[in-house]
C-alpha positions as CSV (number, residue, x, y, z in Angstrom):
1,X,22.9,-62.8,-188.2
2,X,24.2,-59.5,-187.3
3,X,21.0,-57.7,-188.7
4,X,18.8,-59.7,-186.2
5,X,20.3,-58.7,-183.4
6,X,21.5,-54.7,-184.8
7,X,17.9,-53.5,-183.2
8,X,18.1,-55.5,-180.1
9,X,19.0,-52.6,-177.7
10,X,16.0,-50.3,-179.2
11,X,13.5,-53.9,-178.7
12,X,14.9,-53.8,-174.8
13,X,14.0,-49.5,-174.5
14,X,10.3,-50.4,-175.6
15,X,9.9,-53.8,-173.6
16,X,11.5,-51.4,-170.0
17,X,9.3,-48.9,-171.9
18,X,6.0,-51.0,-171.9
19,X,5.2,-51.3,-168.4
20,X,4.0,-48.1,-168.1
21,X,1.3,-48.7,-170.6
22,X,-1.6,-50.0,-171.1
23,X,-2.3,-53.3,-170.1
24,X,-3.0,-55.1,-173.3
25,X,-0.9,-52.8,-175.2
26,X,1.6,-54.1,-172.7
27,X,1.0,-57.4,-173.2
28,X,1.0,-57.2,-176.8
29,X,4.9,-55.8,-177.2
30,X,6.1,-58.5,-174.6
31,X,4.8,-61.5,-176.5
32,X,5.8,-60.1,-180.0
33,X,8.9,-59.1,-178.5
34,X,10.0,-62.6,-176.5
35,X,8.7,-64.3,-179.5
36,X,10.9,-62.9,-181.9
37,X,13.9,-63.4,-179.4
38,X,12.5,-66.5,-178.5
39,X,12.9,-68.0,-182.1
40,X,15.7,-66.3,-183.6
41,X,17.8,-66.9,-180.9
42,X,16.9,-71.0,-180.9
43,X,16.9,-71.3,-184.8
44,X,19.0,-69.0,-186.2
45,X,21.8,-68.6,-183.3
46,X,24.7,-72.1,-182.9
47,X,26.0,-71.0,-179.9
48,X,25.1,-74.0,-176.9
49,X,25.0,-72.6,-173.1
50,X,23.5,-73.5,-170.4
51,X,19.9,-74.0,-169.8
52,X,18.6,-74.3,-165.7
53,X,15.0,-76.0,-166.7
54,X,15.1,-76.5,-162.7
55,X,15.3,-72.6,-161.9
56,X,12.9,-72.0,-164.9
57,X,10.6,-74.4,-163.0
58,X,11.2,-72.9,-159.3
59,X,10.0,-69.4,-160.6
60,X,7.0,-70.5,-162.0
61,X,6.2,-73.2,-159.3
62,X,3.3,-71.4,-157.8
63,X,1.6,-70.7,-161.3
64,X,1.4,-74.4,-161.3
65,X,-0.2,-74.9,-158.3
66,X,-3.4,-72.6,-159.6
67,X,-3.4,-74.8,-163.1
68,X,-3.5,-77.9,-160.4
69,X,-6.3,-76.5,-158.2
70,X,-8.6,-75.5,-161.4
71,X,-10.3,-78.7,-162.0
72,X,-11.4,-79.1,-157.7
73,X,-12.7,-76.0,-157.6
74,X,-16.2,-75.7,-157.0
75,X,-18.2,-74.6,-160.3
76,X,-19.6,-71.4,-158.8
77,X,-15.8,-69.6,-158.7
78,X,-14.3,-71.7,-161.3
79,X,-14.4,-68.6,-163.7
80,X,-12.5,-66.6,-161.1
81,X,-9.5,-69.6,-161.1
82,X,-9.4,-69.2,-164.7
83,X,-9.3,-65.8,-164.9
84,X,-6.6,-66.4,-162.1
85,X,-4.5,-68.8,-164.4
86,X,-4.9,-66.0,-167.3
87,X,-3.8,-63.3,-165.5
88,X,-0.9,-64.7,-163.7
89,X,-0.1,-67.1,-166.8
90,X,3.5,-64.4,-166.9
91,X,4.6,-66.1,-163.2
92,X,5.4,-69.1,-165.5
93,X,6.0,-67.9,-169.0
94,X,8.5,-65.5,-167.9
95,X,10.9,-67.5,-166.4
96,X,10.7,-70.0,-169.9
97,X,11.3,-66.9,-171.8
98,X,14.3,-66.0,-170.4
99,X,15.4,-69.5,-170.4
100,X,15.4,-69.7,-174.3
101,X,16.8,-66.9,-175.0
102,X,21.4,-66.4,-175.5
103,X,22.8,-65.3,-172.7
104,X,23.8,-61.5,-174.8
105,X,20.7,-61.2,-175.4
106,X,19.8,-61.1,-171.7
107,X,22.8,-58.9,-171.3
108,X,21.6,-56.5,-173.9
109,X,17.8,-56.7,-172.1
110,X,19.7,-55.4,-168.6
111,X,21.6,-53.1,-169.6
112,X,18.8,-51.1,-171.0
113,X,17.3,-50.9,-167.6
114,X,17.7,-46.8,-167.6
115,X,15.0,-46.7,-169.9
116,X,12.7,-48.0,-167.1
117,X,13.8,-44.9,-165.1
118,X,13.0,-42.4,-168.0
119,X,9.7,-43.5,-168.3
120,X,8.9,-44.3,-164.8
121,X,10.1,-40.1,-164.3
122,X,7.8,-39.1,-167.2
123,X,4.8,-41.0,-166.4
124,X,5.1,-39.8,-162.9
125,X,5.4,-36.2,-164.4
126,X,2.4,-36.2,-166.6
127,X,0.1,-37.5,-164.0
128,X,1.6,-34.6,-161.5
129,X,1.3,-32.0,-164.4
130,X,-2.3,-32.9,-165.2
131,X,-3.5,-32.9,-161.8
132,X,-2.6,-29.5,-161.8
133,X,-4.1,-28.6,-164.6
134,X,-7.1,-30.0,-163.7
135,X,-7.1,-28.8,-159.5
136,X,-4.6,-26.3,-159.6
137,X,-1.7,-26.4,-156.4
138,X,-4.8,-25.0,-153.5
139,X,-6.3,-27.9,-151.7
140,X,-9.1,-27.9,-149.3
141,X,-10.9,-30.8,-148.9
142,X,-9.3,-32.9,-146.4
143,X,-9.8,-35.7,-148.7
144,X,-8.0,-34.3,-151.4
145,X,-5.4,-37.3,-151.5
146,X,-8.3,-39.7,-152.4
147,X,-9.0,-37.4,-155.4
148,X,-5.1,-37.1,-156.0
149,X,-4.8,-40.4,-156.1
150,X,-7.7,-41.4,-158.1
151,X,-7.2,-38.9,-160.8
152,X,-3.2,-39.8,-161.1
153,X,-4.2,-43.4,-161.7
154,X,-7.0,-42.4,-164.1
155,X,-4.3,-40.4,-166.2
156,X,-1.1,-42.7,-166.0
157,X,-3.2,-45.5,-165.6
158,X,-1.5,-47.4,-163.0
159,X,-2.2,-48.3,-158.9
160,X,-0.7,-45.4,-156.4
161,X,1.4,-48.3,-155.0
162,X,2.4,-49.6,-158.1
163,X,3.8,-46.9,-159.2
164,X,5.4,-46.9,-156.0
165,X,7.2,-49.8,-156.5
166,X,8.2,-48.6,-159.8
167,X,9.5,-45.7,-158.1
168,X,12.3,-47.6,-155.8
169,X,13.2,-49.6,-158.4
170,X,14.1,-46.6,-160.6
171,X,15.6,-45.1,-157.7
172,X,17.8,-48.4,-156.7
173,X,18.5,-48.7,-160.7
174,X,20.3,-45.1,-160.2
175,X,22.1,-46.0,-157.0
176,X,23.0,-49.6,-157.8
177,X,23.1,-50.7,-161.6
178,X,26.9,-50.8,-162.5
179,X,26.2,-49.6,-166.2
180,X,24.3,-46.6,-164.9
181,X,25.6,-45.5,-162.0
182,X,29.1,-43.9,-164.2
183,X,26.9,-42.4,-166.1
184,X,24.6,-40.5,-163.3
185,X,26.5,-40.2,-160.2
186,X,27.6,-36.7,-158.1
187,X,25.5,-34.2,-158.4
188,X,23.5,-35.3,-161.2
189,X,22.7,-38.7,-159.4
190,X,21.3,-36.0,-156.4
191,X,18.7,-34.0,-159.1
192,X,17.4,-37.2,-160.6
193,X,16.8,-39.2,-157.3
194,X,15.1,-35.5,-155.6
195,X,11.9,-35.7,-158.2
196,X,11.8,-39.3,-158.0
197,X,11.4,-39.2,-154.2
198,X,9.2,-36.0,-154.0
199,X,6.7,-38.2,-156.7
200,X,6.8,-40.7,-154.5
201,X,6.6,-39.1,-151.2
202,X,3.0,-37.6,-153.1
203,X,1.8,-39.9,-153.3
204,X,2.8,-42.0,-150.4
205,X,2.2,-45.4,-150.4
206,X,3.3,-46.8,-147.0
207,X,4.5,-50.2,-148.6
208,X,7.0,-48.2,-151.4
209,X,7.6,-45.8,-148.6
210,X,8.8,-48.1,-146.0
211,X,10.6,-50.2,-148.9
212,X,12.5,-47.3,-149.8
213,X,14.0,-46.4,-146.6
214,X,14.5,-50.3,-146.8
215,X,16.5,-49.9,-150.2
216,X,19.0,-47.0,-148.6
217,X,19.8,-48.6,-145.1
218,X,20.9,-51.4,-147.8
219,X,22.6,-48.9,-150.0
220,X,24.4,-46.9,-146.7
221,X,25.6,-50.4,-145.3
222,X,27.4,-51.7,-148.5
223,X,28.5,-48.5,-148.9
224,X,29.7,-47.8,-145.3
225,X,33.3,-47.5,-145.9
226,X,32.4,-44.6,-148.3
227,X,30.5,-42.1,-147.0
228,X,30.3,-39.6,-149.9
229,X,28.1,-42.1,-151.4
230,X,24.8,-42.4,-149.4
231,X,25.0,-39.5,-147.5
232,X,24.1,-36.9,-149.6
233,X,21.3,-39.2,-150.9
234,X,20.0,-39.4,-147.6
235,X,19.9,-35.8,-147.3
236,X,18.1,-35.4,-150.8
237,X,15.6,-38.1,-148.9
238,X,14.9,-36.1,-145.9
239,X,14.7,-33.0,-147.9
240,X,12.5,-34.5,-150.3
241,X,10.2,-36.0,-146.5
242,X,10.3,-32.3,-145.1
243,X,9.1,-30.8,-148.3
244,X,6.3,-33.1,-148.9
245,X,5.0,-33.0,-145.5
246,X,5.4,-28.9,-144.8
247,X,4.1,-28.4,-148.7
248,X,2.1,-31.3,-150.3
249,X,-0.9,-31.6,-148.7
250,X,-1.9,-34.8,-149.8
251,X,1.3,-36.4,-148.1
252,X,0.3,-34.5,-145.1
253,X,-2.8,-35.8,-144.9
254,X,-1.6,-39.5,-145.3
255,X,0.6,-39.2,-142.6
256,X,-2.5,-37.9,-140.7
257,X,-4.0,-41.1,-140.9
258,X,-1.6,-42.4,-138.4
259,X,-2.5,-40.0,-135.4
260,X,-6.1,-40.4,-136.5
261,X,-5.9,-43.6,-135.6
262,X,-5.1,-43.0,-132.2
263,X,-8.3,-40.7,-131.5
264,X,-10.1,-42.8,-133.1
265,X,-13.8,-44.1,-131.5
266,X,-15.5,-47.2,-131.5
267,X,-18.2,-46.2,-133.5
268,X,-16.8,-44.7,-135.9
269,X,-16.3,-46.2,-139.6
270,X,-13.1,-47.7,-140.1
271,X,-13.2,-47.3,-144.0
272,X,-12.8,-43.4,-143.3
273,X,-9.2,-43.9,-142.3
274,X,-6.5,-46.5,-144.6
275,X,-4.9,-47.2,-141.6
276,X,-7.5,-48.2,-139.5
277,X,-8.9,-50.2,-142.7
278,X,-5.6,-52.2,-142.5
279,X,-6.0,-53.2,-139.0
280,X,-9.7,-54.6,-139.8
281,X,-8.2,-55.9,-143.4
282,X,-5.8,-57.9,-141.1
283,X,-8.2,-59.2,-138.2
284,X,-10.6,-60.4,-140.9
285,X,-7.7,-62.5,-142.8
286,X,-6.3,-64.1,-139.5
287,X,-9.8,-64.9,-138.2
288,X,-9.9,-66.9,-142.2
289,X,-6.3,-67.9,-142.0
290,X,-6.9,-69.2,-138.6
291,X,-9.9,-72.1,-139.8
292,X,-7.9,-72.9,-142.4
293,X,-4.0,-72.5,-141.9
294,X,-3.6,-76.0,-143.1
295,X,-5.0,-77.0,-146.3
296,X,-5.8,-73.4,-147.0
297,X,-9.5,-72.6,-149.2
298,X,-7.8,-73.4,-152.5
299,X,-7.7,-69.6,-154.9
300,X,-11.5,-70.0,-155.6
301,X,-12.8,-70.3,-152.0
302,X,-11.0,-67.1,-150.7
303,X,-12.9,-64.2,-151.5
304,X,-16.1,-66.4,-150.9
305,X,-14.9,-66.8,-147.3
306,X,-13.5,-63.1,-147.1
307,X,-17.0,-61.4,-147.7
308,X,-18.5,-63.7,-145.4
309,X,-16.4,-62.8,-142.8
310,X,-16.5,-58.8,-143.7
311,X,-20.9,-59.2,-143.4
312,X,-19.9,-60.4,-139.8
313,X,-17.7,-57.7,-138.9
314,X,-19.9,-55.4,-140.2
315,X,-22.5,-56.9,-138.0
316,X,-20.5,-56.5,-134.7
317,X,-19.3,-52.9,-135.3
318,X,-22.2,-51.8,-136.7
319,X,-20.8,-50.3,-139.9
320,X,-21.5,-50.4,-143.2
321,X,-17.5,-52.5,-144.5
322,X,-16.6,-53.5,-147.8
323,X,-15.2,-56.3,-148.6
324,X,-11.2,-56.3,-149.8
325,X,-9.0,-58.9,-150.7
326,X,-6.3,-60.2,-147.8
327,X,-3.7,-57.1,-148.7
328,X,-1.1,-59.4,-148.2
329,X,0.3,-61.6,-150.3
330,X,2.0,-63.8,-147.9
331,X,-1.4,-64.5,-146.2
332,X,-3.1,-64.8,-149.6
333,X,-0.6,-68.0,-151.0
334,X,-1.8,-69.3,-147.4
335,X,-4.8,-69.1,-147.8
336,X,-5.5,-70.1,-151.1
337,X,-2.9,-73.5,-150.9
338,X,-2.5,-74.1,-147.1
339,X,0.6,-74.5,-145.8
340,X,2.4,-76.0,-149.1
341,X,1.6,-72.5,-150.6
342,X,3.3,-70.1,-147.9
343,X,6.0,-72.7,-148.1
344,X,6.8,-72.7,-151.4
345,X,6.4,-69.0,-151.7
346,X,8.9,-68.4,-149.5
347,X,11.1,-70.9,-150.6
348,X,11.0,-69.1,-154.2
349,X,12.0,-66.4,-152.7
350,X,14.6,-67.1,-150.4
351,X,16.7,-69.2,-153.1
352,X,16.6,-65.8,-155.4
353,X,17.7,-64.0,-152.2
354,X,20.2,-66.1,-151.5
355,X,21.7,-66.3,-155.1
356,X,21.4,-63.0,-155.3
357,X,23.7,-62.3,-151.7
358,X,26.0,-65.2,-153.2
359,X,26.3,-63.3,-156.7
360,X,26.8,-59.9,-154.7
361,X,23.7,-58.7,-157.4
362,X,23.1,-55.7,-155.1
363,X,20.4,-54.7,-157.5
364,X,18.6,-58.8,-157.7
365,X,18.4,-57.9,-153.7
366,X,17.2,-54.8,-153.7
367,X,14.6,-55.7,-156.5
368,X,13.6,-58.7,-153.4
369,X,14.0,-56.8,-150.6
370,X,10.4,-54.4,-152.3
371,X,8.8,-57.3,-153.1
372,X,9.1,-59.0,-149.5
373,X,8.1,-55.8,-147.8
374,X,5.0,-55.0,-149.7
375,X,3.8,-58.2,-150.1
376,X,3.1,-57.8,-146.1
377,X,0.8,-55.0,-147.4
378,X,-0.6,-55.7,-150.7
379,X,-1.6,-58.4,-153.1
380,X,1.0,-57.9,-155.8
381,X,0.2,-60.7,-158.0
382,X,-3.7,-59.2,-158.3
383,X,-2.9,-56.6,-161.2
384,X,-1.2,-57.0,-164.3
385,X,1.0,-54.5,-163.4
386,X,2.3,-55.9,-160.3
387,X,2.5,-59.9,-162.1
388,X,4.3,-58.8,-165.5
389,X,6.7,-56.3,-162.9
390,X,7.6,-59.1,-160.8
391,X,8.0,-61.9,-163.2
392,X,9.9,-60.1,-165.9
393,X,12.5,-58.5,-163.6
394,X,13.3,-61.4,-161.0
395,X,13.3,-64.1,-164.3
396,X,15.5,-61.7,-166.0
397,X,18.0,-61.4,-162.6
398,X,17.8,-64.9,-161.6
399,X,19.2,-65.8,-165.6
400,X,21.3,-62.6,-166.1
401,X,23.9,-63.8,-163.5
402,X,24.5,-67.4,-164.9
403,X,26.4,-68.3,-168.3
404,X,28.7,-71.6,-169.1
405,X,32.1,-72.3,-170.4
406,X,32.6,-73.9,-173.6
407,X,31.0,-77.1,-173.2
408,X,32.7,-79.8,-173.4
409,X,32.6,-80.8,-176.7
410,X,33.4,-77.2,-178.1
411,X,36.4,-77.5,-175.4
412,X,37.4,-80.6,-176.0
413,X,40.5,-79.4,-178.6
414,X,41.6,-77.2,-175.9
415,X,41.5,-80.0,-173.5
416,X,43.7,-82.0,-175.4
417,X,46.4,-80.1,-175.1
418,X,45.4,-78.6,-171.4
419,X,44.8,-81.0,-168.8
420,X,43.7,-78.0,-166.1
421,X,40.3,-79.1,-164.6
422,X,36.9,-79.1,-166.9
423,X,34.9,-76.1,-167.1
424,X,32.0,-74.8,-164.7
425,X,29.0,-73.0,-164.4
426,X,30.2,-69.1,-163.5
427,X,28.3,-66.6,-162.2
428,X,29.1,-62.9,-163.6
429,X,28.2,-60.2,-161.1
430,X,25.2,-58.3,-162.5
């Protein structure tokens, strides 16, 4: 037995490896690698713990409600549900994994999670490293961060705001993890978080932005009896802001999109500025929302409606607009399932929320705290990335944190001779 699980901390490096490549490479090493941990530790492993089918179920709830929309859904998008249930098939399988697996091995899985921050650092360095090979440091196109952006997700393969996300939850895995922050803290905890928020402040996605300064009023206020803790990383955060905006000219010219947006004319094309794209993005998914807040379109009847709406706003300003998804998940579970869908996806994520505060897992909260705020701005659950990110990390969270006592027939000896009251579920701070 103790040769199945010798390798288990190098399986856990490649699985917090894997998400930074490619998708069906990806894909591959989680299934082998939940598989294998699946079975051995089901057939091969006597220990008996606890098994919450009910949370397993809660997590994946909203998987279900595509599988139960499938059949109703007019021919003509059918194919898109499918793909749908495909693609989002990890919303349910993930929490199910977790669920069969020993609780060590879950503990082994988490406490690997610096891994994820090494990779996260060198992906992020290889797509900086290339662009300048390729451009070279001298910018002057004023759309150069469209061409940044573009060519760093053409070499690292992953979605500016992806990696954004990625990027404050290597940062909070630093800051918060328990394992990790003894073994990078002081000075050293101040150089690794500086190139993890100067990547991120290149490439400035508002969502992982805003979710970051998010992540350190959190960090400052549970650390507010101890100052020497957050305030020297807020001053590597401003440092990191002042640098990026006097010397990177693509976060410059991101932030520029803000005061464009105030001279900007009525005539003029709103897919020339991101921010101004977001304000139509928005208008065009409340004017959907807003003839069907109810029973919602079901997932096959949203885009349909979306590029109809998009024809008529490009009609009344007389511009050429393409057509985008909602940019919000929030409004996109509405939309696609009515009001039982925003429920219910709220719901799933205020019970993790609220475990989490009742656990005191600062890191499960944090982990939340990105997903609420960019799901206000993006549809998280449209790329793999996003799906595989989210389901692995909450599933492995909402588990991590729960383990039984001896069950009562193991305990039962003990019991004998003990009359203290029977055991209960505990929850281990993660």
């Amino acid at each position: 037995m103790n040769n199945l699980i010798a390798y288990d901390k190098y399986l856990a490096r490649l699985v917090m490896i894997c998400f930074f490549l490619p998708n069906r490479v990806q894909i591959f090493i989680l299934m082998g690698v939940f598989i294998y941990w699946a079975v051995r530790d089901n057939f091969f492993v006597k220990d008996q713990h606890f098994r919450p089918y009910g949370g397993a179920l809660l997590l994946g709830s909203i998987y279900l409600l595509y599988a139960v929309c499938a059949p109703f859904t007019n021919s003509a998008y059918q194919s898109d549900v499918l793909f749908d249930l495909e693609q989002k098939a990890s919303l349910f399988a993930g929490p199910f994994a977790f669920l069969l697996m020993q609780p060590q091995t879950r503990k082994i899985i988490a406490g690997e999670l610096i891994y994820f921050v090494y990779a996260c650092f060198i992906s992020c360095l290889v797509g900086n490293l290339f662009y300048l090979h390729e451009y070279g440091w001298h910018v002057s196109s004023p759309d150069a961060h469209i061409q940044y952006r573009l060519y760093f997700e053409k070499i690292t393969g992953m979605h500016p705001t992806y990696m954004g996300i990625y990027l404050c939850f290597a940062s909070a895995i630093l800051l918060i993890s328990p394992k990790h922050r003894q073994q990078v803290k002081g000075w050293k905890l101040v150089a690794v978080q500086f190139p993890l928020f100067l990547f991120l402040m290149a490439l400035m996605p508002k969502a992982p932005v805003i979710a970051l300064f998010v992540i350190l009023c959190y960090y400052a206020w549970i650390n507010r009896a101890q100052k020497h803790k957050f305030v020297p990383i807020l001053a590597v955060l401003l440092i990191s802001l002042s640098i990026a905006c006097i010397s990177i000219p693509f976060s410059s010219q991101r932030i520029g999109e803000f005061s464009a947006v105030l001279d900007a004319k009525p005539n003029d094309n709103p897919m020339d500025n991101s921010v101004q794209m977001r304000q139509v993005i928005l208008s065009v998914d409340l004017d959907v929302l807003a003839q069907n807040w109810v029973t919602g379109l079901g997932p096959g009847g949203v885009d349909p409606a979306l590029k109809a709406k998009y024809e008529e706003y490009a009609r009344r300003l007389n511009v050429p607009l393409e057509a985008f998804d909602t940019h919000n998940e929030y409004l996109n579970q509405w939309l696609s399932f009515g009001l039982i869908g925003i429920t219910l996806f709220i719901l799933v994520l205020g019970i993790q929320f609220a475990n989490a505060v009742r656990r005191r897992d600062h890191l499960y909260a944090i982990l939340l705290m990105i997903f609420i705020v960019t799901f206000f701005t993006e549809n998280v659950w449209s790329q793999q990335k996003g799906i595989t990110f989210y389901s692995f990390f909450t599933s492995l969270f909402f588990f991590v944190g729960m383990r039984l006592q001896p069950s009562p027939v193991e305990a039962e000896p003990v019991l004998q001779k003990n009359t203290s009251r029977p055991k209960k579920l505990v929850h281990e701070i993660g």
